[in-house]
Residue frames as qw, qx, qy, qz and C-alpha x, y, z in Angstrom:
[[0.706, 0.216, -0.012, -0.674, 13.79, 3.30, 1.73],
 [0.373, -0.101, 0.896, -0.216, 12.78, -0.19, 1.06],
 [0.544, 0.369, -0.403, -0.637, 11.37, -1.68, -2.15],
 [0.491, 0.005, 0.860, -0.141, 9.25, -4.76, -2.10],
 [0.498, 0.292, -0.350, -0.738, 8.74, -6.56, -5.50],
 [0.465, 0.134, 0.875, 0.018, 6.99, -9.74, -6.16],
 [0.318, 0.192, -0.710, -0.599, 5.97, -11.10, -9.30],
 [0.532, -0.040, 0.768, -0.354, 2.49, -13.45, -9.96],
 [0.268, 0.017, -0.708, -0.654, 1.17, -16.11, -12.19],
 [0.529, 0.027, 0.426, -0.733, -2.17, -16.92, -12.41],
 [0.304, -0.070, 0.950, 0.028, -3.78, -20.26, -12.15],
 [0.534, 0.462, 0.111, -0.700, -6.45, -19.65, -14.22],
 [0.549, 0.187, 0.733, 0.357, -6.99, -22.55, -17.35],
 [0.418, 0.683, 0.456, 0.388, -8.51, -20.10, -19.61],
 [0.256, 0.179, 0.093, 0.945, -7.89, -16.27, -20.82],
 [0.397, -0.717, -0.246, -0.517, -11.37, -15.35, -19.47],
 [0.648, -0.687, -0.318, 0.083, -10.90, -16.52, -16.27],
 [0.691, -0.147, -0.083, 0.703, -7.48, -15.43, -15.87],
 [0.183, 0.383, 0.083, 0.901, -8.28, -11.46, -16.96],
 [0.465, -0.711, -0.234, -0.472, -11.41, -11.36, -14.99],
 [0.856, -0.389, -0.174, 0.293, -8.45, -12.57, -11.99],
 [0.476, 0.015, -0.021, 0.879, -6.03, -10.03, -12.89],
 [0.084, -0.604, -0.375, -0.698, -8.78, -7.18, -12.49],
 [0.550, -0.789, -0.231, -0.147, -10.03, -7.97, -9.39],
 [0.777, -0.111, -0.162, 0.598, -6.15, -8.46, -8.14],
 [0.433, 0.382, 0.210, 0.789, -5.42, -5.68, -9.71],
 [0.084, -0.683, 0.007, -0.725, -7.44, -3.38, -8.32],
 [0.762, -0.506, -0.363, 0.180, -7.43, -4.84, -4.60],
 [0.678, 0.079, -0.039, 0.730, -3.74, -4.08, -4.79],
 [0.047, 0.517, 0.295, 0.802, -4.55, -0.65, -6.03],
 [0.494, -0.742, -0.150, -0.428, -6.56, 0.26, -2.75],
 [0.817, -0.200, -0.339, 0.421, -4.31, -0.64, -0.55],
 [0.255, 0.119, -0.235, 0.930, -2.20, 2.56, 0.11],
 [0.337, -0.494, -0.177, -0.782, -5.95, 3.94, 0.97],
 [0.832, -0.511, -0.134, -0.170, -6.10, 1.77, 4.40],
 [0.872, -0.180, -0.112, 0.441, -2.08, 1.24, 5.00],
 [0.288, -0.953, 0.014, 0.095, -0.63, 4.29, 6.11],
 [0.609, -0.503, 0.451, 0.416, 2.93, 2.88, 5.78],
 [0.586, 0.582, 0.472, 0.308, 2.59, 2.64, 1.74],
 [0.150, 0.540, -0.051, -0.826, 4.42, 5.41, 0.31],
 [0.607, 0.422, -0.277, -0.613, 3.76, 4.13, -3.13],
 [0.636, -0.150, 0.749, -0.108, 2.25, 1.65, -4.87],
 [0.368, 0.385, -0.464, -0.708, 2.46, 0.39, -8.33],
 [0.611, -0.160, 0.775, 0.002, 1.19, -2.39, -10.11],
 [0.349, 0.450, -0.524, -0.633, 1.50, -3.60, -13.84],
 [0.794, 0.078, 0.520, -0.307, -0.12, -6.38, -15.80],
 [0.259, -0.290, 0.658, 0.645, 1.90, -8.07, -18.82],
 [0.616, 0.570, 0.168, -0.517, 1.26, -6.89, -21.54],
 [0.396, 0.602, -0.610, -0.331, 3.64, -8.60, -24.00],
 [0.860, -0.175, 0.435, -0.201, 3.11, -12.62, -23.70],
 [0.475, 0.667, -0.566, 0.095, 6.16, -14.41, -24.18],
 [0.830, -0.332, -0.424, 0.144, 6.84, -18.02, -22.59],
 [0.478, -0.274, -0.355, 0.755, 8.43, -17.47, -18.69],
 [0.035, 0.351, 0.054, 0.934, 6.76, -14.10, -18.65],
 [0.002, -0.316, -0.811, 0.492, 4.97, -13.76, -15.17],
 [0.185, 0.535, 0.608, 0.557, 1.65, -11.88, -15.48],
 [0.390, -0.914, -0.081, -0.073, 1.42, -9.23, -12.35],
 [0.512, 0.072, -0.419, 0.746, 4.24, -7.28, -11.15],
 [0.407, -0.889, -0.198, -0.069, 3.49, -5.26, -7.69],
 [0.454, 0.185, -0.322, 0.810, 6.02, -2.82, -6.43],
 [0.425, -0.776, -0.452, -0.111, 5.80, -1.31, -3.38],
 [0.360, 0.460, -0.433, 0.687, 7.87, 1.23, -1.33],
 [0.563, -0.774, -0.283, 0.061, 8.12, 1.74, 2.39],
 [0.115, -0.912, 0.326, -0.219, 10.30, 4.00, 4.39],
 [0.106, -0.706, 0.687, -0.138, 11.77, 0.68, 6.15],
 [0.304, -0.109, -0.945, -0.051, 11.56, -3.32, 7.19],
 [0.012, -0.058, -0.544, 0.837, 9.12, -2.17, 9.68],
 [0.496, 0.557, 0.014, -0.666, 6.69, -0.43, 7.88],
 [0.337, 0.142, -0.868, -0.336, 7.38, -3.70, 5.55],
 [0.193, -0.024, -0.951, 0.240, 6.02, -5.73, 8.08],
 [0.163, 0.303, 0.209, -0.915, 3.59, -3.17, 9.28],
 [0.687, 0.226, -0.365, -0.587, 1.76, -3.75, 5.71],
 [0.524, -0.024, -0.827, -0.202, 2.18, -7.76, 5.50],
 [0.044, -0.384, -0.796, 0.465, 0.30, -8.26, 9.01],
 [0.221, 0.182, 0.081, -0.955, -2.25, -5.40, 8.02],
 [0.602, 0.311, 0.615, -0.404, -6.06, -6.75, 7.54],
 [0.694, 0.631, 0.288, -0.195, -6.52, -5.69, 4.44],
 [0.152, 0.590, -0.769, -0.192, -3.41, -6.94, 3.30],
 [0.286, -0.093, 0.934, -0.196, -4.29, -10.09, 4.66],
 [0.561, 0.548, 0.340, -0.519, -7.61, -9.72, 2.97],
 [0.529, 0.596, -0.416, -0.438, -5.77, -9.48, -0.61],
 [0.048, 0.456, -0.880, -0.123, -3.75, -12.58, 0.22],
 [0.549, 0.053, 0.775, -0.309, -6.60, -14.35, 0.64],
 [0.563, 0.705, -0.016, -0.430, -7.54, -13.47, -3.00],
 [0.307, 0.685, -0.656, -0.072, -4.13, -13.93, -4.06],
 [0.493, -0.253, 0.824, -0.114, -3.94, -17.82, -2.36],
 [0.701, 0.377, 0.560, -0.228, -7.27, -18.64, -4.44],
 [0.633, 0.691, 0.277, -0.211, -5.58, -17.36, -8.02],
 [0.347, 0.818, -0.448, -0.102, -2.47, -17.48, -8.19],
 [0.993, -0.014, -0.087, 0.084, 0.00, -20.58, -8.96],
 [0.741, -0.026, -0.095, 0.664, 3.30, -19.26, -8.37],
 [0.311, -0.930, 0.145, 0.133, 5.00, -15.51, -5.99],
 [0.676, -0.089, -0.299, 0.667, 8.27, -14.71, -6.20],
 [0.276, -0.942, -0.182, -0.056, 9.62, -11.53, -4.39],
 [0.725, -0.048, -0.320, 0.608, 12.32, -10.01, -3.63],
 [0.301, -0.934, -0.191, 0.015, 12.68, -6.53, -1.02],
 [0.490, 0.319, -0.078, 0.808, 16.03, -4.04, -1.67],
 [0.164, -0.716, -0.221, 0.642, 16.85, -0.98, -0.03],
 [0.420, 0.772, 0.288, 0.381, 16.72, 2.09, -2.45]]
């Protein structure tokens, strides 16, 4: 199994804009396993404890392999969030383990 996590901040200048950005994110994300077949699970959390260097989305995802990694990151409506995710966030990181 195969565990892709990535971490985001959002570019947002104010606390409105930035929550009403982590909602929509938030639930995009969230629909995903309902159009990507390869998803076995998806999670995603939004910080709640705010503490400088604290990011403000974490997304964890599992797949069975790199495949079915790859499988999701070419998938429309994957491609669809990232277009979301280009316009609001200022900084990704990621990293993908086996489990």
């Amino acid at each position: 199994m195969l565990r892709h996590v990535v971490l985001l901040r959002m570019g947002a200048e104010t606390q409105a804009e930035r929550s009403d950005d982590l909602g929509r994110l938030k639930e995009a994300l969230e629909a995903l396993p309902g159009f990507i077949s390869e998803v076995l699970s998806l999670r995603v959390g939004v910080n709640s404890v705010f503490r400088p260097g604290n990011w403000d989305l974490a997304l964890e995802v599992e797949f069975a392999d790199a495949d079915s990694l790859e499988a999701y990151r070419v998938h429309p409506a994957h491609q669809k969030v990232l277009s979301l995710i280009d316009r609001v966030v200022a900084d990704r990181c990621a990293v993908d383990y086996l489990v």
